[in-house]
N, C-alpha and C positions, 0 to 999 in steps of 0.2 A: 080477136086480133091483138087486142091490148098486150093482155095474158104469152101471147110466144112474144112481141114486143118485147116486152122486161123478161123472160126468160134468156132471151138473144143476149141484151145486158147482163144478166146477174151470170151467163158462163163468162162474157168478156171479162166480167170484175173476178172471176174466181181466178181465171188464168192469168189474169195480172196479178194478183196475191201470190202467186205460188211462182211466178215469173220472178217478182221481185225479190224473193228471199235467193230465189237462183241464183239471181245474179251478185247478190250479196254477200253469197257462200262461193260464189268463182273469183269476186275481187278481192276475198281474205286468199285465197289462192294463187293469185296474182303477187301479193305483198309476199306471201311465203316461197313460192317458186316465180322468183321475175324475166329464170330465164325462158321458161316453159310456155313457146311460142301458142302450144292447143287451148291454156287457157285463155288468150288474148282473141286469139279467132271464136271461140266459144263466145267469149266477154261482147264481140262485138255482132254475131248474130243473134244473141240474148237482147242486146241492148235494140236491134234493128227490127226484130218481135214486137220488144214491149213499145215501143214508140208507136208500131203498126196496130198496137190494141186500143193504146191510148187514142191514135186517131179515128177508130171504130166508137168508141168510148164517145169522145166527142160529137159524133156525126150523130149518135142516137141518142145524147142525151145533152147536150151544150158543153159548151165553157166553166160557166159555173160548176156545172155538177162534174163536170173533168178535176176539178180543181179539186172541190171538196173531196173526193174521192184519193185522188193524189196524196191530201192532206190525212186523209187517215190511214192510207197505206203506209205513210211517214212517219207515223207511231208506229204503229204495229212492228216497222222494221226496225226502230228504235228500243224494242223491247225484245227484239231478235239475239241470238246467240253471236250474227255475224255483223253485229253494228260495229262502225270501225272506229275508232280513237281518231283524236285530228291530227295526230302524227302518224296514222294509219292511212289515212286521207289524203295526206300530202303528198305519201311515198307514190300510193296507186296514180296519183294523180302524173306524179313526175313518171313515173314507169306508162302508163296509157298514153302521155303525150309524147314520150320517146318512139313510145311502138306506134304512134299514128303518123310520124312524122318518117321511123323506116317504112311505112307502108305505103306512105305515098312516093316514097320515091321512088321502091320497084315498080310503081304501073307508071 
């Protein structure tokens, strides 16, 4: 029982690895086409996945180990091709919060 236990875990952790770099590769896309409304709706069911992994993540294995796990997905993507500059960061940020703020106003 153990053994499919952490199996159930180590695909949760695989698909947030390759989730994360996802979505790291659609938010340099973001900064480069900011008009390109598919990336944003892309951006935001990526982002509503990996949140629904992480809480899977959490429930079989705690807090702490949510975190540490976080914590090393966090380098990893830091060593990534799609790591953003903090002026890269800013732009996404300011472009994400514009298109959150049109999206709430159409519903």
């Amino acid at each position: 029982m153990f053994g499919l236990f952490s199996s159930k875990t180590k695909k949760i952790e695989e698909k947030l690895s390759k989730l994360a770099i996802e979505i790291a590769s659609i938010q340099k896309s973001i900064i480069i086409y900011p008009s390109e409304s598919n990336y944003k709706n892309l951006h935001i069911s990526k982002t509503k996945e990996l949140n629904s992994l992480y809480n899977e993540l959490e429930a079989a294995k705690g807090k702490d180990y949510l975190n540490e796990f976080i914590r090393k997905l966090s380098n990893v993507y830091k060593e990534s091709e799609y790591v953003l500059s903090k002026s890269e960061q800013k732009i996404l940020d300011k472009i994400l919060i514009e298109y959150k703020v049109k999206v709430k106003i159409k519903v």
